[in-house]
Residue, then its C-alpha position, 0 to 999 in steps of 0.5 A: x922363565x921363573x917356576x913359583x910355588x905359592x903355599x898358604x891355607x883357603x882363601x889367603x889370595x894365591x889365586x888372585x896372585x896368580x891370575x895377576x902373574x899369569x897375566x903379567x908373566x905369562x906363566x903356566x897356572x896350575x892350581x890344586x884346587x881347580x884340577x881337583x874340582x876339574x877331576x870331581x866335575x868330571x867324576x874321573x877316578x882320582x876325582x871321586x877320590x878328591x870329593x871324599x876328602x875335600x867334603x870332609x875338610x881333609x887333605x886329598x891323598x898325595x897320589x891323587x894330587x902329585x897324578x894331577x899336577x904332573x898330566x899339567x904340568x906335561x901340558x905347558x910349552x918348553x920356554x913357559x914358567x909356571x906356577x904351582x897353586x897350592x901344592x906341594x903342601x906336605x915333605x912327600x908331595x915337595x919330593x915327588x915335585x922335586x923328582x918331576x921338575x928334575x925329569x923335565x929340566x924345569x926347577x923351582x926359582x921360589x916357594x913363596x908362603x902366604x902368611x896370614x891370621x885365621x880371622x882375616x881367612x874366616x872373613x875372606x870366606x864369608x865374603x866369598x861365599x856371600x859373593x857367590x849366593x849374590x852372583x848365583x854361582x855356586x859355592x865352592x865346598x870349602x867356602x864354609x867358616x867350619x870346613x875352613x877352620x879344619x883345613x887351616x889345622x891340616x894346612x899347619x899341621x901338614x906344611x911345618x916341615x915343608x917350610x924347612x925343607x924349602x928353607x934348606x934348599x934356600x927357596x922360602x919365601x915370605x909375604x904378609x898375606x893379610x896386606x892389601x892385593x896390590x901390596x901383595x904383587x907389589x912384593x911378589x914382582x920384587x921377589x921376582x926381579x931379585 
């Protein structure tokens, strides 16, 4: 069993890692943006909440994400790792997840950070949104260069203290996000076995 948090800003590829590790590891995948776009789907309270901020490009207040994950994580089998897609993204979140996963037995083997250029995100986007008006599904509301750019300022300015606080607790760890998908798994499973 191995719980992994994967942190980087919209669009630096945890998702696709983390199909690929569902897939190979059979871990739980939790991601923050699913439930919350789940939540809004569904128009439950905490996700009125999340459309709010998610329109705007903001950050989505911390109880209703840390509300979220943990209805999840409640859900997974005993012996099932998982991994946490895009959360915690600030010190307060890192804390509430530290005091859930210690009630459940259950801690964090790697905190893995996406590294990755702006410009690389600004045309990951592009191509996401462009896929989807070609395959008629719809946009996703942050599949915009102008939404994007403010969520990556809020995704710096929010995770710059929770490197440290993984870093201390010797769970940090890097990758070049900007190198190719099989590259990036390639270094994840390492990271994995070590």
């Amino acid at each position: 069993m191995v719980n992994l948090v994967l942190i980087g800003p919209p669009g630096a590829g945890k998702g696709t890692q983390a199909e690929r590790l569902v897939r190979d590891y059979g871990l739980m995948h939790i991601s923050t943006g699913d439930l919350l776009r789940e939540a809004i789907k569904a128009e439950t309270p905490l996700g009125r909440a999340a459309r709010t901020a998610v329109d705007s490009g903001a950050l989505v207040p911390d109880e209703v994400v840390v509300g979220l994950v943990e209805e999840r994580l409640s859900t997974k089998r005993p012996e099932q790792g998982f991994i946490l897609d895009g959360f915690p993204r600030t010190v307060a979140q890192a804390e509430a997840l530290e005091r859930l996963l210690d009630n459940l037995d259950s801690p964090l083997d790697h905190v893995i950070i996406f590294d990755i250029p702006i410009d690389f995100l600004e045309e990951r986007i592009a191509k996401r949104a462009e896929q989807s008006r070609a395959t008629g599904t719809p946009t996703r509301t942050d599949d915009n260069v102008n939404v994007l750019k403010k969520r990556v300022e809020e995704f710096a300015r929010a995770t710059a203290a929770l490197t440290s606080f993984y870093d201390h607790r010797q769970l940090l760890r890097r990758i070049d996000a900007a190198a190719g998908v099989t590259d990036v798994a390639v270094e994840i499973s390492s990271l994995m076995r070590g």
